[in-house]
N, C-alpha and C positions, 0 to 999 in steps of 0.2 A: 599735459594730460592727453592732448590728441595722438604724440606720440604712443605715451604708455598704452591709449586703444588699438593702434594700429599695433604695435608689438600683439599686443593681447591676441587679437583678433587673428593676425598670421601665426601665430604659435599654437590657435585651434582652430587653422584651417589645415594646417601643418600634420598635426595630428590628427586629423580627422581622413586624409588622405594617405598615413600610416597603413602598411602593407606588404607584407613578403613577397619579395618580386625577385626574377632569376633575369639575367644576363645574357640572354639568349645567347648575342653572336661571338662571346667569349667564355659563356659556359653554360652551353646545351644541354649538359647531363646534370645538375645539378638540381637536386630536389625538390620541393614543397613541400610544405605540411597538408595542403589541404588545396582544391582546386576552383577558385569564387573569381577571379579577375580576369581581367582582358589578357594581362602579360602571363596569366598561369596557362591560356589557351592560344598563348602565343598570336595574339590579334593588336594588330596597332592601328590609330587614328581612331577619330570619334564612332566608334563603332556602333550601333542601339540593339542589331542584332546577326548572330550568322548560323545559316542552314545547313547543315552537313546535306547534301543532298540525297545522297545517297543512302542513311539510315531515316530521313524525315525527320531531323531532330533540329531542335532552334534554340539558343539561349538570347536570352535575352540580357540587355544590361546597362543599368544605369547610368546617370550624367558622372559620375564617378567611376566610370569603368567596373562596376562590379556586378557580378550576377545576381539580379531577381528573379529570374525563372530560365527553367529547362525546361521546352515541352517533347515530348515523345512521345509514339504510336499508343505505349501501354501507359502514357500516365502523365501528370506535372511533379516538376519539381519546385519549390518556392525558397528561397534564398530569405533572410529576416537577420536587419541590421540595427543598430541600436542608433543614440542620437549621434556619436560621434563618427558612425558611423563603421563600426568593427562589428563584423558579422557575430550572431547569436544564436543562427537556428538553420538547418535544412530540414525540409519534411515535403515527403510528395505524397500530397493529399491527403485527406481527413480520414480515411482505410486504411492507412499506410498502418501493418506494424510496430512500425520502430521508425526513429528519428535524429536527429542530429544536434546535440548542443554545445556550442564553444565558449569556451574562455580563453580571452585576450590578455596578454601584460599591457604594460603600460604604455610600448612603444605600440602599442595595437598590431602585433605580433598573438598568432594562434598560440597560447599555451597548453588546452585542454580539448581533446577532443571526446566527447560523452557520444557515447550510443546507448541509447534510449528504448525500453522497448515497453509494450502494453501490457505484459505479466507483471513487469514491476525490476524487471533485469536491465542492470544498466552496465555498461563496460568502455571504461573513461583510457582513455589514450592523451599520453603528456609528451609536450615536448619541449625543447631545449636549446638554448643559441647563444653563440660563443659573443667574445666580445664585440667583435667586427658585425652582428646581426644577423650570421650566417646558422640556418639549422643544423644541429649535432647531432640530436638522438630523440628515439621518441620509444615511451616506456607505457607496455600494457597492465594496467594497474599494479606501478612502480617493480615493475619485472622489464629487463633492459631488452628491447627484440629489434632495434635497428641504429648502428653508428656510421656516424659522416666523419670523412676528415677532409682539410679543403689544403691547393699549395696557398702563395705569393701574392695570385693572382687572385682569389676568391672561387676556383676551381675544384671541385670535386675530385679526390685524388685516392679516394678506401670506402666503399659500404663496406660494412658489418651487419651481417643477421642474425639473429638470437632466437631458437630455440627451446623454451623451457629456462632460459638464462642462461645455455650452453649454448657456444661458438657454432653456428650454420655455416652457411657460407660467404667466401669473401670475393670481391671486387676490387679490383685497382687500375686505375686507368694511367695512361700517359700521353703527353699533350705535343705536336708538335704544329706548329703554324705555317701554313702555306700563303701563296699570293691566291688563290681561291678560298681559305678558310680553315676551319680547325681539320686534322686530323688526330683521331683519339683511338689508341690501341687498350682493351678493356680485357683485363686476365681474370677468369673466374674459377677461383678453388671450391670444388665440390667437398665439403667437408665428408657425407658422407662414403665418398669415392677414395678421395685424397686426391684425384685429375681435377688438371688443370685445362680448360678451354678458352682459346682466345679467339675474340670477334674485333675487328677493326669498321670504323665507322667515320666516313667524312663528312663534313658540313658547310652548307655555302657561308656567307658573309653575315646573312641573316640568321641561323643558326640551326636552318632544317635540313635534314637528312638527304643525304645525295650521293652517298655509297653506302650498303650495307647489307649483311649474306650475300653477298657476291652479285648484289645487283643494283642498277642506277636507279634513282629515283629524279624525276622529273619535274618541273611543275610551271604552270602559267598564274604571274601576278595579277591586280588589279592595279590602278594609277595610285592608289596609297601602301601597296608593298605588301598584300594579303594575299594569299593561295587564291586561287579559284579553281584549279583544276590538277591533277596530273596521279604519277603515282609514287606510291609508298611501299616497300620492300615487296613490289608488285604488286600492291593492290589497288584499282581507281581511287579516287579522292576528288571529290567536289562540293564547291562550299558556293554561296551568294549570302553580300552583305546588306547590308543596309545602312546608310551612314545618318548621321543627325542633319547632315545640312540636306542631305537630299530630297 
């Protein structure tokens, strides 16, 4: 019997910590459905919260690493999880327009994403994961407007955009590994052009940007392996954490 509780027990703790999460230092570019977690903001260790400095903006986040609040100069944002824990709600503030409502599968994987609004207009966004749990495609009410294909690796290797349910544009990347980290060459066909533009992009070991439009990017860690400062395709960037034990 003690067994079968503890089985029980870790199989809905299991679950309850179910979660789309990306690969950072072996696959940078690869998508989300939607952006609520630590690993979707690319923040590791016990985080509670971190400051963009520079725009005054703070999220906050839970003992499960997920976001309950955004605050910003013009507003909060409020994150609303259920018991097991699989997000149910974004809305910033009680004026707010329009709002956010998800639905989860079973693996507590985003399947539905609802935008809500106070007319009475809703416009529900679906998505879709292969067998590996990886995201494929996400359809605005069941009209196809964005496809993934991943290699070997779990690596993003083709978007697809869908206009009107007609072919946009496409992306295809290719991967090759250094002893500093991924570099990834990304070919963009302009459907409506029929050109081809390519952007090359390298990455450290962690899985952030450190070449790209022809300029380096920089940055200084914290002792758990977080940004704190530097820059991004030239632009400053500073952050300060806050951790649970501090």
């Amino acid at each position: 019997m003690k067994t079968s509780l503890t089985l029980l027990f870790s199989f809905l703790f299991l679950s309850a910590q179910a979660q789309y999460t990306v690969d950072w230092s072996n696959a940078p570019l690869n998508p989300f459905p939607d952006q609520y977690t630590r690993n979707h903001f690319q923040v590791v260790g016990n985080v509670v919260s971190r400051r963009n400095i520079n725009d005054n903006t703070t999220i906050i986040f839970n003992e499960a690493g997920k976001v309950v609040s955004e605050k910003k100069e013009y507003g909060n944002t409020d994150y609303t999880y259920d018991s097991s824990g699989y997000i149910v709600q974004r809305k910033m503030g009680s004026d707010a327009n329009w709002w956010v409502e998800y639905v989860t599968n079973k693996k507590g994987f985003v399947s539905s994403i609802i935008n809500k609004y106070k007319d009475g207009k809703t416009v529900t966004l679906t998505l879709e994961y292969d067998k590996k749990n990886l995201f494929v495609s996400k359809m605005k009410e069941n009209v196809l407007i964005e496809k993934y294909e991943y290699d070997g690796q779990g690596r993003i290797i083709k978007k697809e955009f869908f206009y009107n349910g007609k072919p946009g544009n496409t992306y295809t990347y290719h991967y090759t590994e250094t002893a500093e980290g991924l570099t990834v060459v990304e070919t963009k066909f302009i459907a409506i052009t029929g050109m081809r533009e390519l952007d090359m992009q390298k990455f450290n070991k962690r899985g952030d940007v450190v070449y790209r439009y022809e300029k380096k990017s920089e940055y200084q860690y914290d002792s758990h392996g977080n940004i704190l400062s530097g820059t991004l395709d030239g632009y400053p960037i500073k952050y300060e954490y806050v951790y649970a034990n501090d």
